[in-house]
C-alpha positions in Angstrom: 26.9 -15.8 -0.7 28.8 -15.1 -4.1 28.1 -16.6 -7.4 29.9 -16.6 -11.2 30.3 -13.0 -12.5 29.1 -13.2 -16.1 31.3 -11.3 -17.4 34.9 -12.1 -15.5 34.0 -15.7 -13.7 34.9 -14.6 -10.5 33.2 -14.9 -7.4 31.1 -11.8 -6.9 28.4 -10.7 -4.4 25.1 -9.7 -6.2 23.3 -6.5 -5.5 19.6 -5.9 -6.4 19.5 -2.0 -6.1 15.6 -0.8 -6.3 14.5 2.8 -6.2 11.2 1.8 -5.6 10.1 -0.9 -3.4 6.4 -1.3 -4.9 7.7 -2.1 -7.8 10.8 -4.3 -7.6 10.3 -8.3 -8.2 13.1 -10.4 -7.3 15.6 -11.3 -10.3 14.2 -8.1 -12.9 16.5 -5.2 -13.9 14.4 -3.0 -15.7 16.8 0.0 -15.8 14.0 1.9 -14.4 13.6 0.8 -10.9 15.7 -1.9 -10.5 19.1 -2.0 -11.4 22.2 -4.9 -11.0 25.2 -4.1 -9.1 28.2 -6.8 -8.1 30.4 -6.6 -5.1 34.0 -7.1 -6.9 36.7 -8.7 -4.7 39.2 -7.8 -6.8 38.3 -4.3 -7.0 36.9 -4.2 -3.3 34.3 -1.9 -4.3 30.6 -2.1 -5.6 30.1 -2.3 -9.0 27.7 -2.2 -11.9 27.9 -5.2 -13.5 28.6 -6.5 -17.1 31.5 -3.4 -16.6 33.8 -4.8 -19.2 31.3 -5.2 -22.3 31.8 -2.5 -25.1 29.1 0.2 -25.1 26.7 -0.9 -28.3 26.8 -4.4 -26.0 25.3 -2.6 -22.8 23.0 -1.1 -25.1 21.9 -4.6 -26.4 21.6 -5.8 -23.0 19.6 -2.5 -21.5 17.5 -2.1 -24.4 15.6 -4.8 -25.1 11.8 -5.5 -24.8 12.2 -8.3 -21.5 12.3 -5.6 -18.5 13.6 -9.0 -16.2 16.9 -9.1 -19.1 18.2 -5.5 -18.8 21.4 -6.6 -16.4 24.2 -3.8 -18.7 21.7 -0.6 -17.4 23.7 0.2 -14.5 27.1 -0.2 -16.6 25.7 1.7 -19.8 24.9 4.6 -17.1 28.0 4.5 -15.3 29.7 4.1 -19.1 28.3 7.9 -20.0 30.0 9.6 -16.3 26.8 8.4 -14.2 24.6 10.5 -16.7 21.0 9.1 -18.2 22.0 8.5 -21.9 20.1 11.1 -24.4 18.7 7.8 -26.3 18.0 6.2 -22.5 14.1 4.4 -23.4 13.2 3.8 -19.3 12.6 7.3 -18.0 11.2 9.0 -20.5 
């Protein structure tokens, strides 16, 4: 089933990726556990998704206070080469 990227508008499959299942809830992304990935049919490859937003955006969107609103996490980690950022609030 695809749905509306946010960020491009096209059609995407939605991935919930959870490292661990005792703590995921259906719908949160708290950059800890669970994380948001897309699949892109343009790209034909699994993505993080918001992507395309600038890096102060990602960090808007990763770190707020509502754990179930952190959808840029994934991006903002993939944005610094797959690597925790040094200012990264969730694992500490």
């Amino acid at each position: 089933m695809g749905t509306s990227n946010p960020t491009t508008g096209k059609s995407n499959l939605y991935i919930f990726f959870c490292l661990n299942y005792k703590k995921c809830t259906n719908g949160s992304f708290d950059g800890k556990d669970t994380f948001a990935f897309a699949y892109s049919s343009d790209k034909k490859m699994v993505v993080p998704i918001y992507t395309t937003l600038d890096e102060d955006t990602l960090k808007q969107s990763c770190y707020n206070n509502s754990a179930a609103s952190r959808h840029g996490c994934a991006a903002l980690i993939q944005a610094n080469g797959w690597k925790i950022p040094d200012d990264y609030p969730w694992i500490r």
